[in-house]
SEGU-173257 format. One record per residue (C-alpha): x, y, z; residue number from 1; residue in one letter; chain. Coordinates in Angstrom, 2 decimals, always signed. Each point is the difference from the previous one (the first is absolute). Example, Ala and Ser with C-alpha at 12.3 -4.5 7.8 and 13.67 -1.06 7.14 Angstrom:
(rec (+12.30,-4.50,+7.80),1,'a','A')
(rec (+1.37,+3.44,-0.66),2,'s','A')
# end
This chain:
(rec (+102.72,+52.81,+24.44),1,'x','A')
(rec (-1.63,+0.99,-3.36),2,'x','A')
(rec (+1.21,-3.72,-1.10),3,'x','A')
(rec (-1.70,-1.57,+2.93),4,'x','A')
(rec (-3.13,+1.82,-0.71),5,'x','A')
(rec (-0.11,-1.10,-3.49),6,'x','A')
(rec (+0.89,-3.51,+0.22),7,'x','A')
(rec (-3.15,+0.05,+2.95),8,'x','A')
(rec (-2.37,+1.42,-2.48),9,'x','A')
(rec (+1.21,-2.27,-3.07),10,'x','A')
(rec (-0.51,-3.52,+2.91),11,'x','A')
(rec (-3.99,+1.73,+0.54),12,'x','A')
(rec (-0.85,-0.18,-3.66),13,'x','A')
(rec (+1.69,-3.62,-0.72),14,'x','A')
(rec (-2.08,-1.18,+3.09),15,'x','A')
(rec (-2.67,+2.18,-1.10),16,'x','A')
(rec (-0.07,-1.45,-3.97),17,'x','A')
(rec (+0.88,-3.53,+1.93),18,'x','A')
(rec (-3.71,+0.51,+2.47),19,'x','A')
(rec (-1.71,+0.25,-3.71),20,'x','A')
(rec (+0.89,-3.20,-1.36),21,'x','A')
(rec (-2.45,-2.18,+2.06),22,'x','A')
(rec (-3.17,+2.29,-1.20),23,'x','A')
(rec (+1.17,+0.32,-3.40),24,'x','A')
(rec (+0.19,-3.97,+0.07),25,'x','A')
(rec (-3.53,+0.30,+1.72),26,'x','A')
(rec (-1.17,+2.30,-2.84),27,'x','A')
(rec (+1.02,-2.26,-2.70),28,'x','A')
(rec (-1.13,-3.21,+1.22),29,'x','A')
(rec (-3.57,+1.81,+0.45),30,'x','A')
(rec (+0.04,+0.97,-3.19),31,'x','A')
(rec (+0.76,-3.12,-1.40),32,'x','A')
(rec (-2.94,-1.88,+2.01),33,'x','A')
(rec (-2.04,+2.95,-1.56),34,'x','A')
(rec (+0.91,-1.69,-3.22),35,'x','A')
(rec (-1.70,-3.24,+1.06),36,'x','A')
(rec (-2.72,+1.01,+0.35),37,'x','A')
(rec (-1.79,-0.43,-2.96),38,'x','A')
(rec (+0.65,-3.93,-0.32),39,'x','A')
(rec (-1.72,+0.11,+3.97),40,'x','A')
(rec (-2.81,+1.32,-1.52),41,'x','A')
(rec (-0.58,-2.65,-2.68),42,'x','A')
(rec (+0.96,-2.57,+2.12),43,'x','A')
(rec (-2.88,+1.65,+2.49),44,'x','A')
(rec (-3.12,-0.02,-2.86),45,'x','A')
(rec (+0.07,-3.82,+0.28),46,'x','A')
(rec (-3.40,-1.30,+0.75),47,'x','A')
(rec (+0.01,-3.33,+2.46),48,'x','A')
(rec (-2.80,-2.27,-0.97),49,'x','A')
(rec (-0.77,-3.46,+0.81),50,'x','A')
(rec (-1.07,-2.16,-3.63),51,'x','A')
(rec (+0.17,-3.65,-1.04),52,'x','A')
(rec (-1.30,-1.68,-3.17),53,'x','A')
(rec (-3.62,-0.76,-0.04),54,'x','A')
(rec (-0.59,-3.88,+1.33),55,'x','A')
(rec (-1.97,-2.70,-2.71),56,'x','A')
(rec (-2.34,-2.08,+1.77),57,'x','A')
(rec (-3.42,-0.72,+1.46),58,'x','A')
(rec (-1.96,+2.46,+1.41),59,'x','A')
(rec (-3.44,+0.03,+1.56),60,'x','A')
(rec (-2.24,+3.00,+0.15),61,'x','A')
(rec (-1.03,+1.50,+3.21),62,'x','A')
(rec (-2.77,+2.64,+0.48),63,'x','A')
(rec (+0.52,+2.29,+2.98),64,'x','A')
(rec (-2.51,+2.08,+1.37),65,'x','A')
(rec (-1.67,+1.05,+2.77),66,'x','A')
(rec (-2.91,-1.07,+2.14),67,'x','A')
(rec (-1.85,+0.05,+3.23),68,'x','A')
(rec (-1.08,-3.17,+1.70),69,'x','A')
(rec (-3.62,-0.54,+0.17),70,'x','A')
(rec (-1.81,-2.24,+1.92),71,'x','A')
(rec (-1.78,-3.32,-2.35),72,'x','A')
(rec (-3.23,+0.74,+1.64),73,'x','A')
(rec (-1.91,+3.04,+1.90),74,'x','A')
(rec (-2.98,+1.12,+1.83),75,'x','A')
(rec (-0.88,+3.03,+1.38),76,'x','A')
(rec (-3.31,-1.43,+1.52),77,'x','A')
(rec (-2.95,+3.22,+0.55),78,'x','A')
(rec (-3.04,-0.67,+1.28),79,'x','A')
(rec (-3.41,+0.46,-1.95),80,'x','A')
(rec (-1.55,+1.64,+3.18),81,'x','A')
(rec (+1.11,+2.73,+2.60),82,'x','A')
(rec (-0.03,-1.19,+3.37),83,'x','A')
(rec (+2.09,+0.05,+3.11),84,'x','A')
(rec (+2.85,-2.94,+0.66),85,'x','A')
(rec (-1.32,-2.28,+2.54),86,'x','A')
(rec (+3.11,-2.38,+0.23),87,'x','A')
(rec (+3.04,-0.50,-2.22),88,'x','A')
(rec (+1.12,-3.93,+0.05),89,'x','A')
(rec (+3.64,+0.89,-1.86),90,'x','A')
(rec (+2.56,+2.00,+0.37),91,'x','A')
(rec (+3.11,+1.55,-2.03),92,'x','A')
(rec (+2.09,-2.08,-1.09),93,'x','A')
(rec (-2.92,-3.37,+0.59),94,'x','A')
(rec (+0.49,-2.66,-2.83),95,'x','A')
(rec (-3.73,-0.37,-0.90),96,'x','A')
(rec (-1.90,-2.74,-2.38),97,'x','A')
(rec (-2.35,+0.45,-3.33),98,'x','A')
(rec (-3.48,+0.81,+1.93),99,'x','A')
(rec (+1.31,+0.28,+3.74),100,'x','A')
(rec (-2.04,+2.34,+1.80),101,'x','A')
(rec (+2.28,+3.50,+0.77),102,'x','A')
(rec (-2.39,+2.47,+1.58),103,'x','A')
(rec (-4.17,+0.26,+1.71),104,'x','A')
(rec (-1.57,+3.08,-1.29),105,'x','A')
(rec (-3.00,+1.09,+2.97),106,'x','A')
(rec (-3.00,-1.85,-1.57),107,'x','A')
(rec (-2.77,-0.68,+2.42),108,'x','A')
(rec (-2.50,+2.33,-2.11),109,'x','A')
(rec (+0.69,-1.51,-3.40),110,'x','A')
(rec (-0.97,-3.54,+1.95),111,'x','A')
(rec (-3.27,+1.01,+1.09),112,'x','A')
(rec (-0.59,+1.31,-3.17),113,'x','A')
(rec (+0.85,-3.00,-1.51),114,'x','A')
(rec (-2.26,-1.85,+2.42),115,'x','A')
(rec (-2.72,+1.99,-0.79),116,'x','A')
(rec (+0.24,-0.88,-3.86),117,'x','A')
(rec (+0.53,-3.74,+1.12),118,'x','A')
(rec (-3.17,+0.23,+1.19),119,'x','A')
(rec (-1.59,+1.71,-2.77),120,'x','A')
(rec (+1.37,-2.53,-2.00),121,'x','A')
(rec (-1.35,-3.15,+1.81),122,'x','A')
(rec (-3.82,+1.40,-0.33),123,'x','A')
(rec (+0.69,+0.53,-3.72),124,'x','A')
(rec (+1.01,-4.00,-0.23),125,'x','A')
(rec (-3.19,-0.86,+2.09),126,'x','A')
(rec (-1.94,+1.91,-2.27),127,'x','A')
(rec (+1.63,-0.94,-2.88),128,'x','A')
(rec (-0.41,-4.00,+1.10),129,'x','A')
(rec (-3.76,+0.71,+0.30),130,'x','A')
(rec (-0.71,+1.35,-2.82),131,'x','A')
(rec (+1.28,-2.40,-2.05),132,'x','A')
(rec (-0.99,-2.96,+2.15),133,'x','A')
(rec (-3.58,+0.80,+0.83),134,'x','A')
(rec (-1.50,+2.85,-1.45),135,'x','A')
(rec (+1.10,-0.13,-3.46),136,'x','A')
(rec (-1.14,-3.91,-0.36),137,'x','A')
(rec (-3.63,+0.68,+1.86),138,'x','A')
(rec (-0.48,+2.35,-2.23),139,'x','A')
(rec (+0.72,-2.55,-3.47),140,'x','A')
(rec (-1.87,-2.44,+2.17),141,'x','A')
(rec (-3.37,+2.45,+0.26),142,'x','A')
(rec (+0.17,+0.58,-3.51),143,'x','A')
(rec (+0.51,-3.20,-0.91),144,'x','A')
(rec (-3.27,-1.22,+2.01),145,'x','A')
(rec (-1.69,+3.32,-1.30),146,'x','A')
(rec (+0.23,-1.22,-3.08),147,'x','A')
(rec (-1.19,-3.72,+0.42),148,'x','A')
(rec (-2.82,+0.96,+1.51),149,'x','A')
(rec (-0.45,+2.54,-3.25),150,'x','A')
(rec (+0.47,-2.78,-2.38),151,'x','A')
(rec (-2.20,-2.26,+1.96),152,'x','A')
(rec (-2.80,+2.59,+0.53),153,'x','A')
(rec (+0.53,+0.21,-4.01),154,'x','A')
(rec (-0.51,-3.64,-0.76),155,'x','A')
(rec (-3.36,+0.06,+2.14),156,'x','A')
(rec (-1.06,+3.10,-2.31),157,'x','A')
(rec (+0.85,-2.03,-2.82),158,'x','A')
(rec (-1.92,-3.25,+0.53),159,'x','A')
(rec (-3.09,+2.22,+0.88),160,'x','A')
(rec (+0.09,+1.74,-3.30),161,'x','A')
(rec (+0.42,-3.50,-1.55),162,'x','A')
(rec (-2.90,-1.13,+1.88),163,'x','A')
(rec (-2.63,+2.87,-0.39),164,'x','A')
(rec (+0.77,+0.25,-3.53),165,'x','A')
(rec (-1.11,-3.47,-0.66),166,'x','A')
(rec (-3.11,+0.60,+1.91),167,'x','A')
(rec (-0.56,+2.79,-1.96),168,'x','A')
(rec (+0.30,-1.25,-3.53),169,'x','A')
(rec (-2.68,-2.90,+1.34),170,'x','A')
(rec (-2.19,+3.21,+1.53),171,'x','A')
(rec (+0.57,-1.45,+3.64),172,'x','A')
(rec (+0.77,+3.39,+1.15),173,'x','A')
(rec (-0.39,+3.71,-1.01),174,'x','A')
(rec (+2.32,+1.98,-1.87),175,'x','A')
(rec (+0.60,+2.13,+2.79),176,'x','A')
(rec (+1.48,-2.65,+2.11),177,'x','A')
(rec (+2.84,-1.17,-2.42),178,'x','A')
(rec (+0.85,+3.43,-0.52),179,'x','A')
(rec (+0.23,+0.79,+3.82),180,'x','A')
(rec (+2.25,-3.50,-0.19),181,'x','A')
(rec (+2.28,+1.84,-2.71),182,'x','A')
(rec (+0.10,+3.48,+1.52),183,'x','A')
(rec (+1.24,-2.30,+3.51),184,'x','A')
(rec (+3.00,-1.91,-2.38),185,'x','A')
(rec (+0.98,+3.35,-1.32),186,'x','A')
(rec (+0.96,+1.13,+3.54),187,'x','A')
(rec (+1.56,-3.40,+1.16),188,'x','A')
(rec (+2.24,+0.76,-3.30),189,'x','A')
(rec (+1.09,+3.55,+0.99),190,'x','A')
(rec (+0.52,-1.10,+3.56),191,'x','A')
(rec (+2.06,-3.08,-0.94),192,'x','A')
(rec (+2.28,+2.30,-2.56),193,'x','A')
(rec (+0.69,+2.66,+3.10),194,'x','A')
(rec (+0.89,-2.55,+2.39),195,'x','A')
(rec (+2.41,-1.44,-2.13),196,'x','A')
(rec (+1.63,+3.28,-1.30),197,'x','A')
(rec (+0.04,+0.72,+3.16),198,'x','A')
(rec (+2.12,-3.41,+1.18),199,'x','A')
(rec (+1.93,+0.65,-2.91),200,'x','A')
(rec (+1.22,+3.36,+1.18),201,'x','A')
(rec (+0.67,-1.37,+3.73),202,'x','A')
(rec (+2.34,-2.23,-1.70),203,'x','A')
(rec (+1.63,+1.76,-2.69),204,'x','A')
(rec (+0.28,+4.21,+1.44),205,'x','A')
(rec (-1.25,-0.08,+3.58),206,'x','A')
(rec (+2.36,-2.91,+1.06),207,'x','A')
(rec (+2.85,+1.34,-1.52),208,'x','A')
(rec (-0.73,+3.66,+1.04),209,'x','A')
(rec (-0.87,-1.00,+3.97),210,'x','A')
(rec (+3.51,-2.18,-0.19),211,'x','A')
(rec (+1.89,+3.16,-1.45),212,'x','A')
(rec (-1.27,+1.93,+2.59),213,'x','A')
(rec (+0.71,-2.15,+2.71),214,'x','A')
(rec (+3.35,-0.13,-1.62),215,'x','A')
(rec (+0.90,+3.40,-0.11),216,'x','A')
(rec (-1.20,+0.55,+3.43),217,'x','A')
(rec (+2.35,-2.85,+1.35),218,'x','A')
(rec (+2.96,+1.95,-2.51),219,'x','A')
(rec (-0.30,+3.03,+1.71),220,'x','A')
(rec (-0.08,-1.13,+3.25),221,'x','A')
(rec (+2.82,-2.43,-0.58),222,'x','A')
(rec (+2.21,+2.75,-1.38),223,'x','A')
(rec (-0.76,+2.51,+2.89),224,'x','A')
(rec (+1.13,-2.67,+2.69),225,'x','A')
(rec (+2.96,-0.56,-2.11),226,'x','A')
(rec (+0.75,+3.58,-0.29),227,'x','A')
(rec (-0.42,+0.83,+3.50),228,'x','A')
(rec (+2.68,-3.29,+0.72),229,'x','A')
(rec (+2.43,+1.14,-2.50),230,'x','A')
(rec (-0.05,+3.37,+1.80),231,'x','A')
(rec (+0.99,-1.95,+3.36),232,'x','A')
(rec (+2.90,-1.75,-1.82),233,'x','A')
(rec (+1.34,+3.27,-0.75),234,'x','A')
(rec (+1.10,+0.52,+3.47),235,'x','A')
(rec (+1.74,-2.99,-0.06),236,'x','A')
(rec (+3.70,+0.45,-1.91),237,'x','A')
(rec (+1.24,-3.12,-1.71),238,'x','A')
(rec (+3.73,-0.41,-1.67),239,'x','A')
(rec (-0.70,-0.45,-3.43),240,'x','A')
(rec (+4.00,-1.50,-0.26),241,'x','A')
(rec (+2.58,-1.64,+1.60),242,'x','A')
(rec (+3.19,+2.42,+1.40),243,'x','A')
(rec (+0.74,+2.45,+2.64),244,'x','A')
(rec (-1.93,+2.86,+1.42),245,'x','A')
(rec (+2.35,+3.39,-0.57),246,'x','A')
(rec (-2.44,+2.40,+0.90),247,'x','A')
(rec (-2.80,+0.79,+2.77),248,'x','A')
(rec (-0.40,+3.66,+0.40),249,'x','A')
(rec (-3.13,-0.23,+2.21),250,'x','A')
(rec (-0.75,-1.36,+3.44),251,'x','A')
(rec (-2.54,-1.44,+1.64),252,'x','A')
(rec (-2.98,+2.41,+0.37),253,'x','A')
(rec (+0.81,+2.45,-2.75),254,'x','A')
(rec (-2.49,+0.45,-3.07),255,'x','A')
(rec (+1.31,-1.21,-3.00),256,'x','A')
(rec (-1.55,+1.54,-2.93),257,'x','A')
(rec (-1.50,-2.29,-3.25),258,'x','A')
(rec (+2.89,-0.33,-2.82),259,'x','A')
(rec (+2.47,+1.26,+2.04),260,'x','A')
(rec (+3.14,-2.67,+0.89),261,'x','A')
(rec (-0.52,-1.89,+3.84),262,'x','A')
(rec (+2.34,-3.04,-0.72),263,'x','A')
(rec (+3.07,+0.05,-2.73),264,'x','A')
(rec (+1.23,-3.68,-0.63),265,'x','A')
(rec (+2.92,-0.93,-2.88),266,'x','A')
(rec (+1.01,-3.40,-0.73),267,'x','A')
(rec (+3.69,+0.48,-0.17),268,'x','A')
(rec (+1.02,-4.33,-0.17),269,'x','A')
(rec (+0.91,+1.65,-3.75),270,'x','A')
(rec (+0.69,+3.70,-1.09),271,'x','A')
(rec (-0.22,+1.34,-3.42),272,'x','A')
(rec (+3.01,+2.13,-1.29),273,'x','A')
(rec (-1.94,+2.03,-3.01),274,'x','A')
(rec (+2.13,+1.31,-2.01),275,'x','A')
(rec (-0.92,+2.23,-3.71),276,'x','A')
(rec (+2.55,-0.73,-2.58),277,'x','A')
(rec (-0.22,+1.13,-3.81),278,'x','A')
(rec (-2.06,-1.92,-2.44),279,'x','A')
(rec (+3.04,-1.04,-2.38),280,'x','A')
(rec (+1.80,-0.93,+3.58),281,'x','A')
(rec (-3.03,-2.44,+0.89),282,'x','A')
(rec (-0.22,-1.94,-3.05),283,'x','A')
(rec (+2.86,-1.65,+0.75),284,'x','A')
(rec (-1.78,-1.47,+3.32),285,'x','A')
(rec (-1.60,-2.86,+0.98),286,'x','A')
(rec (-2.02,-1.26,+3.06),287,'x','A')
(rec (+2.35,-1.69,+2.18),288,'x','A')
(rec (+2.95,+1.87,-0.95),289,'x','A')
(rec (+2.23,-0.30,+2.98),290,'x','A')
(rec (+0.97,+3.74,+2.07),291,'x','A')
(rec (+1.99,+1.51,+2.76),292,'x','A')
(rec (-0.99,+2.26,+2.01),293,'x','A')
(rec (+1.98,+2.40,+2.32),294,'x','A')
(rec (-1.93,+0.53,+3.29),295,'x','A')
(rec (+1.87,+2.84,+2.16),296,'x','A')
(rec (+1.69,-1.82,+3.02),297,'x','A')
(rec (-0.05,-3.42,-1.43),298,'x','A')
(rec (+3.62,-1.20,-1.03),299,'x','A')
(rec (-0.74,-2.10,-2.24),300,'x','A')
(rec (-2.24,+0.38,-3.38),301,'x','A')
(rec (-3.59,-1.43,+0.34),302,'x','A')
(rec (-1.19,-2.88,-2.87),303,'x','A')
(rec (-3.35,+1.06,-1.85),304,'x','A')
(rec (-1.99,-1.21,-2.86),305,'x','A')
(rec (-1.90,+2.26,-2.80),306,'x','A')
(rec (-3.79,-1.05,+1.20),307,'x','A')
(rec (-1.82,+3.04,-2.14),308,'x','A')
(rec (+0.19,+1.83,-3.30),309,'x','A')
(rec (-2.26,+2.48,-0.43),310,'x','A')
(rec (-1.72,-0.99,-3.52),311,'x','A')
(rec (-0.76,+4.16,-0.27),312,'x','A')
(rec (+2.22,+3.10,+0.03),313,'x','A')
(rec (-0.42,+2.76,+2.36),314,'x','A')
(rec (-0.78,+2.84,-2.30),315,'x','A')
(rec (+0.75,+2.68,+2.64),316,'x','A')
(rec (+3.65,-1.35,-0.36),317,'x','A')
(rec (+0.03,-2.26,-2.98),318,'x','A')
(rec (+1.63,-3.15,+2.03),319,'x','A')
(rec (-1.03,-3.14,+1.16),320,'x','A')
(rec (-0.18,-0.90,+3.67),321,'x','A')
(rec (+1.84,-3.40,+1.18),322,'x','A')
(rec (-0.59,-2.12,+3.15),323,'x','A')
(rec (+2.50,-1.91,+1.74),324,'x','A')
(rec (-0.80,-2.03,+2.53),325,'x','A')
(rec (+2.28,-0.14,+3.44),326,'x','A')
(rec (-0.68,-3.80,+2.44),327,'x','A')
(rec (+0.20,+1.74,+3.31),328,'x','A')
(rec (-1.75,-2.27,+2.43),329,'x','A')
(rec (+2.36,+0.51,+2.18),330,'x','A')
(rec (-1.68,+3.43,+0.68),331,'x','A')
(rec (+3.94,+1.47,-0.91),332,'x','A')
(rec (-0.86,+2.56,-2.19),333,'x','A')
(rec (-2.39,+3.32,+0.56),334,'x','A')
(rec (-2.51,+1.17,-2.76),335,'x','A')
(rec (+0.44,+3.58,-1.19),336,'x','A')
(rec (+3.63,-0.66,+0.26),337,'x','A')
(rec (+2.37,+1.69,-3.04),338,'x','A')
(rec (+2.02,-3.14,-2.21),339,'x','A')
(rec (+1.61,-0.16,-3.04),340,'x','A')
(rec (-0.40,-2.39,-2.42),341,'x','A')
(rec (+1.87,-1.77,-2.13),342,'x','A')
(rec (-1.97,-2.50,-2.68),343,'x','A')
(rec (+1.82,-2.88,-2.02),344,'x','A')
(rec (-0.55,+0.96,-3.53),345,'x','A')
(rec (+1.08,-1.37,-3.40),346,'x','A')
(rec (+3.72,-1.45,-0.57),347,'x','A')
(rec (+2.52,+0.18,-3.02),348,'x','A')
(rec (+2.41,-2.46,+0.12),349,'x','A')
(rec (+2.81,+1.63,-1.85),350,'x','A')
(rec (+0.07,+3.82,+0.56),351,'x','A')
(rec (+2.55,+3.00,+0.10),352,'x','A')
(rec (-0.51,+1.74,+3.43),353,'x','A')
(rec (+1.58,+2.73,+1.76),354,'x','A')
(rec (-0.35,+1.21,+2.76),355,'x','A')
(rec (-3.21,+2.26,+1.19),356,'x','A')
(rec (+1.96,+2.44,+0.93),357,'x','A')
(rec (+1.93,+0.34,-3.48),358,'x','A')
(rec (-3.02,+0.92,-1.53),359,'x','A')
(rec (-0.98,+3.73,-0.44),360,'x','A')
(rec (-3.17,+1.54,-0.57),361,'x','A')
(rec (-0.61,+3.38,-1.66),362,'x','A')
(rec (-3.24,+1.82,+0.19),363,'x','A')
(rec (-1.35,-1.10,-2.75),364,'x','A')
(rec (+0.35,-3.56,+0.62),365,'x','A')
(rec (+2.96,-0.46,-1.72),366,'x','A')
(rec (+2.56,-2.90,+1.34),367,'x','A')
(rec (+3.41,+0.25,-0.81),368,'x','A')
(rec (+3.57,-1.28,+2.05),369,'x','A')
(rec (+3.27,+1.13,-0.15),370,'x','A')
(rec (+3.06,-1.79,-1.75),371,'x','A')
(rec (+3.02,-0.30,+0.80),372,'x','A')
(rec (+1.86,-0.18,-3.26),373,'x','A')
(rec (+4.06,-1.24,-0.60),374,'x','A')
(rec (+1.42,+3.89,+0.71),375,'x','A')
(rec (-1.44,-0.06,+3.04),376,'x','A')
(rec (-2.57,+2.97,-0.91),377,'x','A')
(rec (-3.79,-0.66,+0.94),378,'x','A')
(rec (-3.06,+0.45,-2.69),379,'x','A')
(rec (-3.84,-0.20,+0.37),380,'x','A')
(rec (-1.35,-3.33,-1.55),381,'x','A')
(rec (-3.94,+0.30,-0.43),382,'x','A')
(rec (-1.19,-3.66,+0.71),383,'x','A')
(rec (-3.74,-1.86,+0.11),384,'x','A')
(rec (-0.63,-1.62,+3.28),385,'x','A')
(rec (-2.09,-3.54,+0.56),386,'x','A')
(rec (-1.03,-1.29,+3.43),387,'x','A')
(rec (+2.11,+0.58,+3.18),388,'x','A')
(rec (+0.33,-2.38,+3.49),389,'x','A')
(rec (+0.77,+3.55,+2.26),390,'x','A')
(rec (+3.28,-0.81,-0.50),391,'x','A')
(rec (+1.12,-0.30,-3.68),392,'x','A')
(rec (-1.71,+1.46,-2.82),393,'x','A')
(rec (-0.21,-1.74,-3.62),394,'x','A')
(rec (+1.15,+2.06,-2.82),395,'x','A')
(rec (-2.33,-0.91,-3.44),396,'x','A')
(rec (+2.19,+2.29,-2.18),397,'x','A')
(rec (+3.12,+1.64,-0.09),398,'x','A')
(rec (+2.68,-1.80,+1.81),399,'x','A')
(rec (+1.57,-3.59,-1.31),400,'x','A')
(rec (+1.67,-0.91,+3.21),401,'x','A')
(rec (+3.34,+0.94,-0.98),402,'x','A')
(rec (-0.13,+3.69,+1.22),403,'x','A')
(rec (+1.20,+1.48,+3.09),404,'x','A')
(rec (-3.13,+1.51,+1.95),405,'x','A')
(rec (+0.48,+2.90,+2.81),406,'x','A')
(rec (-1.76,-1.76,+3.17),407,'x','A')
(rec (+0.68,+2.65,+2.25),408,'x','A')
(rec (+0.53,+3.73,-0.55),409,'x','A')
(rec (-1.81,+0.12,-2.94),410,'x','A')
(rec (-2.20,+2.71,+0.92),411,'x','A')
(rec (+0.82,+3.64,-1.42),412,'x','A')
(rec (+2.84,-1.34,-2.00),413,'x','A')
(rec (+0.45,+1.84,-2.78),414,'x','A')
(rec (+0.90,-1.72,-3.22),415,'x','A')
(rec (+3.53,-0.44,-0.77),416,'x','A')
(rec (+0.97,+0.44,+3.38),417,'x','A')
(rec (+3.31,-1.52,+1.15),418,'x','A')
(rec (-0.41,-2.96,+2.35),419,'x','A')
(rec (+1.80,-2.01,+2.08),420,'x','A')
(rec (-1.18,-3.71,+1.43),421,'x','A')
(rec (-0.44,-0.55,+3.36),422,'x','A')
(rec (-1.24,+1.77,+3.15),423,'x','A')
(rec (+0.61,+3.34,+0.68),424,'x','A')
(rec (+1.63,-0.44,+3.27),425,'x','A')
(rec (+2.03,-2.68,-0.92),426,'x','A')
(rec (+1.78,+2.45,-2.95),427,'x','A')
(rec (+0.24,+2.22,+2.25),428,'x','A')
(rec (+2.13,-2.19,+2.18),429,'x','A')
(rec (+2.01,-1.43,-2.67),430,'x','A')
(rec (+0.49,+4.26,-0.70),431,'x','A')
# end
């Protein structure tokens, strides 16, 4: 029995020591991927990145900003007098013509005024007529006759002194008698000299003075009557351009006030994208520099032309505002509508260009890209850029087209970083 007992025990522990075998295996083989795990973990601080040498070729500058669409022409027409709306001829939306009439301001007091001033003004060109028809000559042609009959009455006095004196010296007469004749010619002489200063003055001062007069009566009546008319033209409201009518807050009725908007009209056959680019940016423009512009909604880029460089610098901003100018007869486009621009700048023909998004910018300004170099470790390059097309960038200095520039993933790379070429996801499939 004691043998059986033992034998049993001894057949527990060999099945016992036998159970052990499989976790000890387990134990080992854990410890031995343990082992691995360093070589994971380099193979793990690889860096995917996309990169590619830089291209040599042409490349054409374009200068992106943004802009709002503006309409080429607009009028927010205000009356010069406060009255109420008698009629409205348009409405929103109306295509109107340069001097179409829009709007009737109430006006019947500002035409009997001007009626009244008419009339004023119609005496004053009667009296004005007469006065230089008929009075003014009567009164040359009474001093003219005032002073024939002067010069005659003179020659009379004249011949009588002539005559008595001759008597006289043969003691015909008495001294008293020629003297009476000479005291007579003395007075025909004084009358003759006062009727012709006096003919002088109706021509030279009175004439003139009695035509100014009559003159600047007619002026001031004249310029009443046309005051009082340009008061009734007020009330009527004229287009002063061609284009659409995009506002009318009133109706018919209310009071609009003087200088405050009734009508809004834009011409919008053209809009103006204005854009304010950097001074060193705009000497490289031209008028008639071709553009694109990206209108939200629209698939396809809009054509534009450069139509306006400011010749002055905003000095609140230090740049220089740019017009481009948008066809849109169709009526497709809205003004006040947000774009982007691109304008055709300057071209090199030969050029090293990267990608924009290989280039990175510190915050100083400083441009720099990173290189892939033969041990497959990455290192900042600091590089010069030139003009870019959105696209590609050029590089001035610091690449020779041989290198191999990050494209993608460049961003917080630190320098000697390990890196491995291609997408991430497809290493991690190839993993």
């Amino acid at each position: 029995m004691k043998n059986t007992a033992r034998l049993i025990e001894n057949t527990s522990r060999t099945l016992a020591w036998a159970g052990c075998i499989p976790v000890l295996a387990m134990t080992v083989t854990l410890g031995l991927g343990g082992c691995k795990k360093p070589a994971d973990a380099e193979a793990q601080t690889l860096v995917a990145v996309e990169a590619e040498k830089p291209e040599t070729g042409e490349i054409s500058e374009r200068i992106m900003a943004d802009a709002t669409l503006s309409p080429l022409a607009q009028a927010a027409i205000s009356p010069k007098i406060s009255a109420p709306v008698k009629t409205f001829y348009v409405q929103r939306g109306a295509k109107v013509k340069e001097g179409q009439l829009l709007a009737l301001l109430e006006n019947r007091d500002l035409t009997a005024q001007a009626l009244d001033t008419k009339g004023q003004f119609t005496s004053a060109q009667a009296t004005y007529e007469m006065q230089t028809k008929s009075q003014v000559p009567e009164d040359a042609a009474k001093a003219e006759l005032d002073v024939a009959q002067a010069q005659a009455q003179l020659k009379l006095q004249q011949e009588i002194v002539a005559a008595r004196k001759k008597l006289f010296d043969e003691g015909a007469i008495p001294g008293r008698d020629y003297d009476t004749a000479v005291a007579a010619l003395v007075q025909a002489q004084a009358a003759y000299d006062v009727a012709a200063n006096h003919l002088n003055s109706v021509k030279k001062v009175n004439r003139t003075a009695s035509l100014k007069s009559a003159e600047g009566q007619l002026s001031s009546a004249e310029g009443k009557y046309q005051a009082a008319a340009a008061q009734v033209s007020y009330s009527e409201i004229h287009s002063p351009i061609s284009g659409v009518v995009t506002d009318r807050p009133l109706f018919p009725g209310e009071t609009v006030t003087a200088g405050s908007p009734l009508i809004t009209v834009m011409d919008t056959s053209a809009l103006i994208a204005k854009v304010h680019l950097a001074q060193i940016v705009v000497q490289r423009l031209a008028l008639g520099n071709e553009a694109q512009i990206i209108v939200p909604g629209v698939t396809d880029p809009v054509s534009a032309k450069v139509t306006l460089i400011s010749p002055a610098v905003d000095p609140g901003s230090t740049t220089v505002e740019v017009w481009l100018r948008v066809d849109n007869a169709a009526g497709k486009y809205k003004a006040g509508t947000p774009v982007r621009v691109a304008i055709a700048g300057r071209s090199v023909p030969q050029a090293v260009k990267v990608p924009v998004a290989a280039v990175i910018t510190a915050q100083d300004g400083g441009k720099s890209v990173m290189v892939v170099k033969a041990d497959s470790t990455a290192h900042k390059v600091k590089v010069q850029t030139g003009i870019t097309d959105g696209e590609d960038v050029q590089i001035t200095q610091g690449l020779n087209g041989s290198e191999t520039v990050v494209t993608n993933g460049a961003y917080a790379l630190e320098e000697g970083t390990k890196v491995k070429i291609g997408k991430a996801d497809e290493g991690d499939e190839k993993e």
